[in-house]
C-alpha positions as semicolon CSV with decimal commas, in nm:
position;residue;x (nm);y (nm);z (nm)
1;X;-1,494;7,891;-9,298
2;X;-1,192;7,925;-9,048
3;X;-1,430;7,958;-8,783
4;X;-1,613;7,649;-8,831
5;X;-1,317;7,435;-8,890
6;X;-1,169;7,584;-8,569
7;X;-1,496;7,447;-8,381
8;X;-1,516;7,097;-8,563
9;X;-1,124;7,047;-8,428
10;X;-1,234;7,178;-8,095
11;X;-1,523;6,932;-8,079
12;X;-1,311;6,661;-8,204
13;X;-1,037;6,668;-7,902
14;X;-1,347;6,672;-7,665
15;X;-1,485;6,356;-7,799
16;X;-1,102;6,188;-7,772
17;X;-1,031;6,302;-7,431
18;X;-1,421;6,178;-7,317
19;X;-1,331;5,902;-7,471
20;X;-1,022;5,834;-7,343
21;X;-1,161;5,905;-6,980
22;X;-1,428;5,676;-6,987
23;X;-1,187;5,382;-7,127
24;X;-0,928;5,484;-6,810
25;X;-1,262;5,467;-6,554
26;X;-1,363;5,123;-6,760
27;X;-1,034;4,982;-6,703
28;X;-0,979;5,163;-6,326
29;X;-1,306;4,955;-6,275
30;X;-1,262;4,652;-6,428
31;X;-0,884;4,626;-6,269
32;X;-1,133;4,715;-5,925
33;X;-1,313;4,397;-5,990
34;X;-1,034;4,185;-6,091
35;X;-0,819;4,273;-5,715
36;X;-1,172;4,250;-5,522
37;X;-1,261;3,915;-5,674
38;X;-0,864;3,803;-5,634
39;X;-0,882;3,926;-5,256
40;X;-1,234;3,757;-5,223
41;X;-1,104;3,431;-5,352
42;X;-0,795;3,469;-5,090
43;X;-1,016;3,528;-4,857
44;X;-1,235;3,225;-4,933
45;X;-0,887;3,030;-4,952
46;X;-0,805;3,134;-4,544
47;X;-1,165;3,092;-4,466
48;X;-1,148;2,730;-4,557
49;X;-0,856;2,613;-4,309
50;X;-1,060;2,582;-3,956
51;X;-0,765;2,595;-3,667
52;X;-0,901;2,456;-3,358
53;X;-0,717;2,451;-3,021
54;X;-0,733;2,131;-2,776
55;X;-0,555;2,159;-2,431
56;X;-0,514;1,953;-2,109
57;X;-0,290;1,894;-1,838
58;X;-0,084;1,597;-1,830
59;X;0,239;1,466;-2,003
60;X;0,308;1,380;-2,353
61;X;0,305;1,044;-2,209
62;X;-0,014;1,018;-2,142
63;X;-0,313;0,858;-2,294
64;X;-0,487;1,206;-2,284
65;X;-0,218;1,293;-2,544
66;X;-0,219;0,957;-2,726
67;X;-0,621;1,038;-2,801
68;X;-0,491;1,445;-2,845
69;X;-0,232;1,332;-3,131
70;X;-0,430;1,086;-3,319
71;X;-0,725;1,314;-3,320
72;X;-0,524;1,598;-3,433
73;X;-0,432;1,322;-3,729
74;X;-0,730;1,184;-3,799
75;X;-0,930;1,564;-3,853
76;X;-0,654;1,647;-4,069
77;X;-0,642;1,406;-4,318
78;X;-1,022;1,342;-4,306
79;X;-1,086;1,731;-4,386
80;X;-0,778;1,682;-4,659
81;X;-0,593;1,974;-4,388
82;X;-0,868;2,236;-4,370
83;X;-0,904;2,129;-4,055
84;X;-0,601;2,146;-3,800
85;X;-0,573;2,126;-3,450
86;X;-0,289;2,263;-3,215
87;X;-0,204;2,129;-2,923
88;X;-0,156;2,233;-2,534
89;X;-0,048;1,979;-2,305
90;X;0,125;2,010;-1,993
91;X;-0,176;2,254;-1,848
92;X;0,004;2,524;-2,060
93;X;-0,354;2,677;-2,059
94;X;-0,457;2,681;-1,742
95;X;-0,564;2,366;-1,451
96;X;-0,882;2,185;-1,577
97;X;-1,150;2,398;-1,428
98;X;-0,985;2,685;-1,599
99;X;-0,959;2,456;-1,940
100;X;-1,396;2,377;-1,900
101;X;-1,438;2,774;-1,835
102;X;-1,241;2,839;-2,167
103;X;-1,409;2,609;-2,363
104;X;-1,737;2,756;-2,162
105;X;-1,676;3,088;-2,334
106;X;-1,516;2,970;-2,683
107;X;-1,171;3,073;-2,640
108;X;-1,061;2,716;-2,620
109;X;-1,180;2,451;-2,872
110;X;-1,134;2,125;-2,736
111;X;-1,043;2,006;-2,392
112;X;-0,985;1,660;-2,214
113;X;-1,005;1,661;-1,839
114;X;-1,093;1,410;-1,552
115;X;-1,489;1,444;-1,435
116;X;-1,410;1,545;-1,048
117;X;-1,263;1,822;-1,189
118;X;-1,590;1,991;-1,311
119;X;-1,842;1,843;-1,028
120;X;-1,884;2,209;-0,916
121;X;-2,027;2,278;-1,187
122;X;-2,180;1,979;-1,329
123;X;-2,309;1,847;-1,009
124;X;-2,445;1,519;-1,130
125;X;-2,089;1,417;-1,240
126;X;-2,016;1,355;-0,879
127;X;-2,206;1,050;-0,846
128;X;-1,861;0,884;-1,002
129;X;-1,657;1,018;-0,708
130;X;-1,834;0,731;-0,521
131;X;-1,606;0,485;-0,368
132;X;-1,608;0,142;-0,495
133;X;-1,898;0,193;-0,729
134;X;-1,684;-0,033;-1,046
135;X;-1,485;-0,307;-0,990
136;X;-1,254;-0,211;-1,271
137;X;-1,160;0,013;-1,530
138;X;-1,258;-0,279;-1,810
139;X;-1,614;-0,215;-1,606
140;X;-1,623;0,169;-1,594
141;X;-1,526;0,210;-1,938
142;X;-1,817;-0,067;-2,055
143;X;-2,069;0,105;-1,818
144;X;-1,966;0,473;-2,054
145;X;-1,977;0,345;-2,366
146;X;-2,342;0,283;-2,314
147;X;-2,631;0,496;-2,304
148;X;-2,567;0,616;-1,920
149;X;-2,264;0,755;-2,056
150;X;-2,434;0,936;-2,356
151;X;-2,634;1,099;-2,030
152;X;-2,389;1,279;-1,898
153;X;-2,279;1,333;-2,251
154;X;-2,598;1,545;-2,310
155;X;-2,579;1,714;-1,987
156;X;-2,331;1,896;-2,092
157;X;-2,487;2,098;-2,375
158;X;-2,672;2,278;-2,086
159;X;-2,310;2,435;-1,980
160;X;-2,221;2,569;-2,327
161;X;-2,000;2,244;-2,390
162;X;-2,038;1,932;-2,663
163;X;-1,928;1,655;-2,524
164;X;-1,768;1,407;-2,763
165;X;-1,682;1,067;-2,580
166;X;-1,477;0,940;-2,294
167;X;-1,132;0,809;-2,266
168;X;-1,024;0,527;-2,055
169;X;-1,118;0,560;-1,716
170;X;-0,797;0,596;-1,484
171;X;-0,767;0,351;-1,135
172;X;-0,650;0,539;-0,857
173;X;-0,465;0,361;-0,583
174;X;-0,293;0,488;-0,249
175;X;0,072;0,516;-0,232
176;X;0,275;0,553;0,104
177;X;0,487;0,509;0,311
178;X;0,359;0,227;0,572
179;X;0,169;-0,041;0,384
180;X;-0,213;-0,087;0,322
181;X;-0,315;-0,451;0,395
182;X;-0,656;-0,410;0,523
183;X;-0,920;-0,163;0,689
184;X;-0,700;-0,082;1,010
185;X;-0,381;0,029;0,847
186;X;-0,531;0,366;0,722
187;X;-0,590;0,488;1,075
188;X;-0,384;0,764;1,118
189;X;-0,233;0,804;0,784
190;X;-0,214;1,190;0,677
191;X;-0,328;1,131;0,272
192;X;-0,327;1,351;0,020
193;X;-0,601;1,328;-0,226
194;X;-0,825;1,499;-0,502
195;X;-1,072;1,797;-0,306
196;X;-1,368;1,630;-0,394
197;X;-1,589;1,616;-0,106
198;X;-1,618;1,186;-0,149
199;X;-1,277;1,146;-0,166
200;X;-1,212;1,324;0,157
201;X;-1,545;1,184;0,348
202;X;-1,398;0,818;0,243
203;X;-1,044;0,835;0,389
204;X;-1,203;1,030;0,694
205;X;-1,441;0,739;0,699
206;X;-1,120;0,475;0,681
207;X;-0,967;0,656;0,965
208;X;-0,728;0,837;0,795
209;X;-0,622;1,207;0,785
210;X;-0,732;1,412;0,478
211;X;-0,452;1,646;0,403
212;X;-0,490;1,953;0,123
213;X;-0,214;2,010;-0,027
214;X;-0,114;2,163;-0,420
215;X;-0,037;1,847;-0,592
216;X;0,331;2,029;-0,707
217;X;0,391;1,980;-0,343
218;X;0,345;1,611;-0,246
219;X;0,673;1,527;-0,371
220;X;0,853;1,729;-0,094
221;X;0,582;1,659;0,169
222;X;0,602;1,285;0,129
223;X;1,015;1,349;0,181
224;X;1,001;1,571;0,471
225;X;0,733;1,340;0,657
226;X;0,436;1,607;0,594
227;X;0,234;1,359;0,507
228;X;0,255;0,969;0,484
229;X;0,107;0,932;0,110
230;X;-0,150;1,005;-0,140
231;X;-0,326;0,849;-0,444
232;X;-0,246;0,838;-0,836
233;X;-0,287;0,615;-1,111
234;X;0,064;0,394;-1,147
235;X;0,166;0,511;-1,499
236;X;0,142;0,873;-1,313
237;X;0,289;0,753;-0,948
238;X;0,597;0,630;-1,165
239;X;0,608;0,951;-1,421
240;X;0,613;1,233;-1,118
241;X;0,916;1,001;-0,997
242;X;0,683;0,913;-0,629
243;X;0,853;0,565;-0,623
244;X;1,174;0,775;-0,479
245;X;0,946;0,902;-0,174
246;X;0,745;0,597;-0,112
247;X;0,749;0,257;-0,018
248;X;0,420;0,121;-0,103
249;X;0,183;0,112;-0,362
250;X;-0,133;0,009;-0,205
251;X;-0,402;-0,149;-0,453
252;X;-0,675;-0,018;-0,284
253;X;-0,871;0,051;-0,602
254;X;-1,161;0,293;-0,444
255;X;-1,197;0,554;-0,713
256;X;-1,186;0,522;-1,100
257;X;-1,148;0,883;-1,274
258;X;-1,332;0,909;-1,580
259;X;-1,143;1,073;-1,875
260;X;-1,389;1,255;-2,122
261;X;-1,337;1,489;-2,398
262;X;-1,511;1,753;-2,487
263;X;-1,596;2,078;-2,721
264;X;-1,659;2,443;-2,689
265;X;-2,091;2,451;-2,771
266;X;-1,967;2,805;-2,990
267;X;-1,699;2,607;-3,209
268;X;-1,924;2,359;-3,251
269;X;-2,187;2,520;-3,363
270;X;-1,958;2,734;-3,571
271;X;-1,850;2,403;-3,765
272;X;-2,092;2,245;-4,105
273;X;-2,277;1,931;-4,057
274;X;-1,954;1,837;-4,267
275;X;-1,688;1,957;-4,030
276;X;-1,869;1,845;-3,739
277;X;-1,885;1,486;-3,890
278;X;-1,554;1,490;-3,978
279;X;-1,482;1,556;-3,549
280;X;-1,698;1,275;-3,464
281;X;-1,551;1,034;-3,693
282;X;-1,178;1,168;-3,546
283;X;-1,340;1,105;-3,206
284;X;-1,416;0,748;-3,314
285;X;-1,076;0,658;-3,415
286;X;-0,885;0,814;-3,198
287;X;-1,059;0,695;-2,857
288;X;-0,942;0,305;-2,862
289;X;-0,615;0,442;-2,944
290;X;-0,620;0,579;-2,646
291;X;-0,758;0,308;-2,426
292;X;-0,520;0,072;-2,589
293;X;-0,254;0,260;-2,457
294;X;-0,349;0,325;-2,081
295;X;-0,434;-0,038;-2,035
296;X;-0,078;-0,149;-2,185
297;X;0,049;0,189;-2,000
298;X;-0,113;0,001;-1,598
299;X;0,055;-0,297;-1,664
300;X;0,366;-0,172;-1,730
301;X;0,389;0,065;-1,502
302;X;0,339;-0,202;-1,232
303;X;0,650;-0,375;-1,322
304;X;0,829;-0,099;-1,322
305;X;0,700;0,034;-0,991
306;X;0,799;-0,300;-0,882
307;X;1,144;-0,330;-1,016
308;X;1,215;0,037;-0,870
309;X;1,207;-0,159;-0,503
310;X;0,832;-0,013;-0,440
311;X;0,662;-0,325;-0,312
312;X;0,304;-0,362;-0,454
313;X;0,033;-0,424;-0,221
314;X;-0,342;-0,632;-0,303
315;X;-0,486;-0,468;-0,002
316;X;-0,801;-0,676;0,089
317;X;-1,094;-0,445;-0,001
318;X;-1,417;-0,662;0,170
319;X;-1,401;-0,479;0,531
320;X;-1,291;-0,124;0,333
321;X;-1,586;-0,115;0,074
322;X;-1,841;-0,258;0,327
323;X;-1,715;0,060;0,547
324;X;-1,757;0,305;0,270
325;X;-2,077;0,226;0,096
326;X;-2,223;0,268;0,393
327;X;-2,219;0,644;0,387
328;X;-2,375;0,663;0,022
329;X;-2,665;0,829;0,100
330;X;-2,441;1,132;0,268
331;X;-2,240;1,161;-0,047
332;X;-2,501;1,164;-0,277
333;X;-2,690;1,438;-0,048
334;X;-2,599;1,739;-0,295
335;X;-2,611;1,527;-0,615
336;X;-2,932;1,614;-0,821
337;X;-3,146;1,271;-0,869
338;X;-2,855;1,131;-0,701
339;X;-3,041;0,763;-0,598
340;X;-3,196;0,755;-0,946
341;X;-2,848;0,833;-1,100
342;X;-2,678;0,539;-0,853
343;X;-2,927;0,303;-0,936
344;X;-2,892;0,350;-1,286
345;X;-2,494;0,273;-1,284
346;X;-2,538;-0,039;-1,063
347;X;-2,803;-0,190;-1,277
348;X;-2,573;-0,147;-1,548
349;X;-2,277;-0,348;-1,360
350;X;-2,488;-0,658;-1,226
């Protein structure tokens, strides 16, 4: 009788301590899924906020930066902050060509850079390096909001880049220190300009002296003598402070930069049909912002060019563009399609 109530309580504590293990692994498991689903749905929670990087290479003052800010604004409150965007002005990244290879390989999200600065690589860009091919920005920036500018928009998707849209275009005009009133006045001047093969074949052309030179050196150059000028829009010939080493600004009005703005092809991709709406509706909004700004940005800067004692010059163009258009066909030698792509742009203007 002992015996078998000894080995009833025996089985009895086994059946409590089974029991008591298996509600301890229930619970160990059960606490398991609680902490993974909690660190899933934090997971979920960071997953949702998309940072994206945009960088470029002029001031704050700028109307790179004026489209930069108000499309960091726009993405944010359209994607109710899931989507932000930090900025890099200043070429805190890197020049431009290093900004397109970034972008090229996805460690940069978003970039806004002039179109010489990529013709190395996007060869066909180059046909707007041509002298005198718009009249004025209000023409360049028509002629790219139009399907020719949704072209080179498209070519870019063959480089690992989306392109989004263009900014104003920017009028570049020759500052110096002898004044530009016609053809003959360039002979001899030693100008500093972008690298781009037209630019230097057209002053060469003029009869002036092509001189390379890091931009963060003209200032010094154009004090010492080095060289006799060079060319900039006005908004940046007054911000980098040239009207205290020059005399002149010439209009001369041969080259019009356009501005565009662009996307890595990886973020892109990487974005939903949502998210990548949300950019192109940011895009829309913040691109006349810009625009706006550069043209009130010329004027302005023209006065005060003026009222800093720089005497503004309406060089007479007729003899100057008849002498550059002339050598068209030798700029547009390595351009692919380059007479198809010309003809294209000057239907568009007539």
């Amino acid at each position: 009788m002992r015996r078998t109530l000894f080995l009833i309580s025996i089985l009895l504590v086994g059946l409590l301590v089974v029991g008591c293990s298996s509600s301890t692994d229930s619970n160990n498991e059960n606490n398991s899924d609680n902490n993974n689903n909690n660190n899933s749905s934090s997971n979920n929670e960071t997953e949702e906020v998309v940072e994206l990087s945009l960088g470029h290479v002029v001031s704050t003052d700028d109307h790179y930066h004026v489209f930069a800010e108000e499309l960091q604004k726009q993405v944010e409150e359209k994607s109710d902050g899931s989507m932000t965007i930090d900025l890099f002005p200043q070429g805190q990244l890197g020049d431009e060509g290093t900004l397109f290879q970034q972008a090229q390989s996805g460690t940069l999200d978003i970039l806004v850079f002039g179109q010489s600065a990529v013709t190395n690589t996007i060869k066909e860009l180059a046909v707007f390096d041509l002298p005198y091919l718009f009249d004025s920005v209000e023409q360049v920036n028509e002629v790219l909001s139009g399907d020719i500018g949704q072209k080179y928009l498209d070519l870019m998707s063959d480089y690992d880049i989306k392109g989004l849209g263009y900014l104003s275009a920017a009028e570049r005009n020759v500052f110096s220190n002898k004044p530009i009133y016609e053809l003959d006045d360039f002979k001899g001047l030693k100008l500093r300009d972008s690298e781009a093969p037209s630019y230097i074949r057209t002053f060469e052309v003029l009869g002036a002296q092509p001189t390379p030179m890091a931009y963060d050196e003209v200032y010094l150059s154009l004090q010492q003598g080095a060289i006799d000028g060079a060319s900039a829009p006005p908004h940046v010939f007054l911000a980098d402070k040239f009207v205290e080493t020059s005399d002149y600004y010439n209009l001369t009005r041969a080259f019009y930069l356009p501005a565009m703005a662009a996307m890595s092809q990886k973020t892109w991709d990487g974005l939903t049909e949502e998210q990548q709406k949300i950019i192109e509706e940011a895009v829309a909004e913040a691109i006349p912002k810009s625009v706006e700004h550069y043209m009130d940005n010329y004027e302005d800067a023209l006065a005060e060019i003026e009222a800093e004692g720089v005497e503004i010059i309406e060089t007479n163009l007729k003899e100057i563009q008849e002498r550059v258009t002339s050598i068209y066909d030798e700029l547009l030698e390595d351009v692919p399609n380059g007479d198809e792509l010309l003809k294209e742009i000057q239907d568009a203007v007539q």
